[in-house]
C-alpha positions in Angstrom: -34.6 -28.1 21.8 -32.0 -25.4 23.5 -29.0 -27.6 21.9 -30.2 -27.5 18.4 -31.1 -23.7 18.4 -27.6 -23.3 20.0 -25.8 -25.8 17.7 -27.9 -24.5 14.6 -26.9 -20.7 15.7 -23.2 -21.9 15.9 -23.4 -23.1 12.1 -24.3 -20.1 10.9 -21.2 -18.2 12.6 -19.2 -21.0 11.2 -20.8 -20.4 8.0 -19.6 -16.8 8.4 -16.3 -17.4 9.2 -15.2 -19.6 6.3 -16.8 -17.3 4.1 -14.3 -14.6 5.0 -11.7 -17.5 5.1 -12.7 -17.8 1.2 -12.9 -14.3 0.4 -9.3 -13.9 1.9 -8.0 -16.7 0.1 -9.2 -15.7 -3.3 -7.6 -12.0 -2.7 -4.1 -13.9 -1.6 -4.6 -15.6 -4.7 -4.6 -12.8 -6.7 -2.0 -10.7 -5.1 0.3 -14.0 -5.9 -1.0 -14.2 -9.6 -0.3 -10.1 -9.9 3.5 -11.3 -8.6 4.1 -13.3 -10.9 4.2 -11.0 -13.5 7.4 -9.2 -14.1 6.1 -5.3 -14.3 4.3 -5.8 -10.9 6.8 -7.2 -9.2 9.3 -5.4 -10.4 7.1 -1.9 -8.9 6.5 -3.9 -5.6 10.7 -4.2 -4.9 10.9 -0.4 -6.0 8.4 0.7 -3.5 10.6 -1.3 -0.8 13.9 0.8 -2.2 15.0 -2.4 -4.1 17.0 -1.2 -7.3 18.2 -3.3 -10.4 21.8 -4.0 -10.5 23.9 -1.0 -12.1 21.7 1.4 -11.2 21.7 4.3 -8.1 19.7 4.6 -5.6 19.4 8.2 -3.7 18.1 9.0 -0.4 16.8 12.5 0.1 16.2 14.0 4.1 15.4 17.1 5.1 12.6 17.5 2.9 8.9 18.7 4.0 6.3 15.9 4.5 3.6 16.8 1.7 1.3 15.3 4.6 2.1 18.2 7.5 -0.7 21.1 7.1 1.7 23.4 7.8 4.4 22.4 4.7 5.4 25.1 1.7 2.6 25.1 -0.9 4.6 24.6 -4.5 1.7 27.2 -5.5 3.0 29.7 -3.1 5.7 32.0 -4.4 9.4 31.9 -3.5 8.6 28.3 -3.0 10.9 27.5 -6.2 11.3 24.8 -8.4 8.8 22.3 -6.9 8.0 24.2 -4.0 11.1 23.0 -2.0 14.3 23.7 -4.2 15.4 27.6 -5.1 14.5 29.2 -8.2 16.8 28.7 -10.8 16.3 31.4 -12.9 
């Protein structure tokens, strides 16, 4: 009796565990479907720094990290144009 309560508790975590198998592999199956279109893809290599032939890329340093609770407010004044480059006018 102790084996089949222990085998029968066993299934069910099996059970378990290839239903989060499945779930994963339907989600994988949709990121690769996204992919495959040209628009996504094309935003996926840009948010890796990937740019299309002919065109420039930039790299900006120095700036603030919008993240840091102690970076410039663009509300606050003198913070300029965007809150990090100076006033223009």
């Amino acid at each position: 009796m102790r084996g089949y309560l222990h085998q029968r508790a066993e299934l069910a975590e099996q059970r378990q565990t290839l239903a989060a198998l499945e779930d994963r592999r339907d989600r994988l199956k949709l990121q690769i479907t996204a992919l495959r279109r040209p628009d996504v893809l094309e935003a996926r290599a840009r948010e890796l720094g990937l740019v299309l032939p002919g065109e420039r890329s930039y790299l900006l340093r120095g700036l603030p990290d919008p993240d840091e609770p102690d970076a410039a407010d663009p509300e606050d004044e003198g913070g300029g144009l965007l809150g990090f480059l100076p006033d223009p006018f």
